[in-house]
N, C-alpha and C positions, 0 to 999 in steps of 0.2 A: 164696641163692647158695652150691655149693659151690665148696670150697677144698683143692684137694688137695696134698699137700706130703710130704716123705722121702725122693722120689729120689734118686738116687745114683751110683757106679761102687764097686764092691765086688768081691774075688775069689770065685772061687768057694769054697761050702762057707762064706760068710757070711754074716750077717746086715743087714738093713734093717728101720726101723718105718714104714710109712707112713699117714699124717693125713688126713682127708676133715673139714673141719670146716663146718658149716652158720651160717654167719657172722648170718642175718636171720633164725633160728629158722623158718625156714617149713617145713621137713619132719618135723614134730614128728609120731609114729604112724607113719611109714612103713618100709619095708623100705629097707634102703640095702646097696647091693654094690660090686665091687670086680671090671672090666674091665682087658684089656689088648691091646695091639696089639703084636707084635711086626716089625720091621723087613720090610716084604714081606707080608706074612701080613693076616688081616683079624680082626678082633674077637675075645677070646675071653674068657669066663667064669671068673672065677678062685674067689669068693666073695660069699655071700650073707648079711646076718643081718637078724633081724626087730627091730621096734622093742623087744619085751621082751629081746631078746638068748636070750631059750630057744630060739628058732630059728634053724640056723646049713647054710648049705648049702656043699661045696667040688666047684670040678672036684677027677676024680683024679688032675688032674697034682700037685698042691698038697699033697690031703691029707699029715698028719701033717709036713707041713714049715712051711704056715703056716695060722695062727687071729687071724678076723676078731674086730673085738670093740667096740664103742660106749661110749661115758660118756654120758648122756644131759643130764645134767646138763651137761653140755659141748658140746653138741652136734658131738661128734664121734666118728668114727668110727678105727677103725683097723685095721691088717692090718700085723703081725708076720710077717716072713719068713727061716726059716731052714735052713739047708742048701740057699742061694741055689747056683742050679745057670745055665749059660750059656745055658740055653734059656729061662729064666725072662727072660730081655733083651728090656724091650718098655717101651711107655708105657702106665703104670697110670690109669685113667679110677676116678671114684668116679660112683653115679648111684643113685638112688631110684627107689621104685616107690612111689605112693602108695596102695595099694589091693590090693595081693596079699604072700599067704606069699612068704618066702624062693625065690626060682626063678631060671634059668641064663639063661632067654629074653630077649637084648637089649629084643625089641620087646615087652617088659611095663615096663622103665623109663621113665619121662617125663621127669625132668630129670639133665644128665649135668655134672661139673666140668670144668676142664681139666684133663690128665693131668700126670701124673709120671714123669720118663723114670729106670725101673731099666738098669743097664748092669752086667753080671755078666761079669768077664773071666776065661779059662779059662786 
């Protein structure tokens, strides 16, 4: 079961940490990423890392503002966000892939958490 957690309201040009953690250990070796939905709008791909963590994919809305990153030992995942911007305002989904590298493609994940609603005010 994931658990995603660090939502927020924060101004803009701040920061958020947010939490994906795998509570029953069952995605042990898998890719796990990092979805979101913003208000209206439909699904969209923010980041991706592989279970070694050597593999790390971002859209380029993202890059250089936020890095995904896992503790394994913890089973948890994470996603660091800074230079939070108003369009970054959506609900963050965490979700797995069991079986593929690091990719953008919704319909390669199989299991998805509940989100986390970021609110980035301008």
């Amino acid at each position: 079961q994931l658990q995603a957690s660090g939502g927020g309201l924060v101004q803009a040009g701040g920061s958020l940490r947010l939490s994906c953690a795998d509570s029953g250990r069952t995605f042990s070796g898998a890719t796990w990423g990092w979805f979101r939905q913003a208000p209206g709008k439909g699904s969209e791909f923010v980041a991706a890392i592989s279970w070694t963590g050597l593999i790390t994919k971002y859209a380029d809305s993202v890059k250089g503002r936020f890095t995904i990153s896992r503790d394994n030992a913890k089973n948890t995942m994470y996603l660091q966000m800074n230079g939070l911007k108003s369009e970054d305002t959506g609900v963050y989904y965490c979700a797995v892939d069991r079986s593929r590298a690091p990719s953008s493609l919704r319909i390669n994940y199989d299991y998805w958490g509940q989100g986390t609603l970021v609110t980035v005010s301008s």
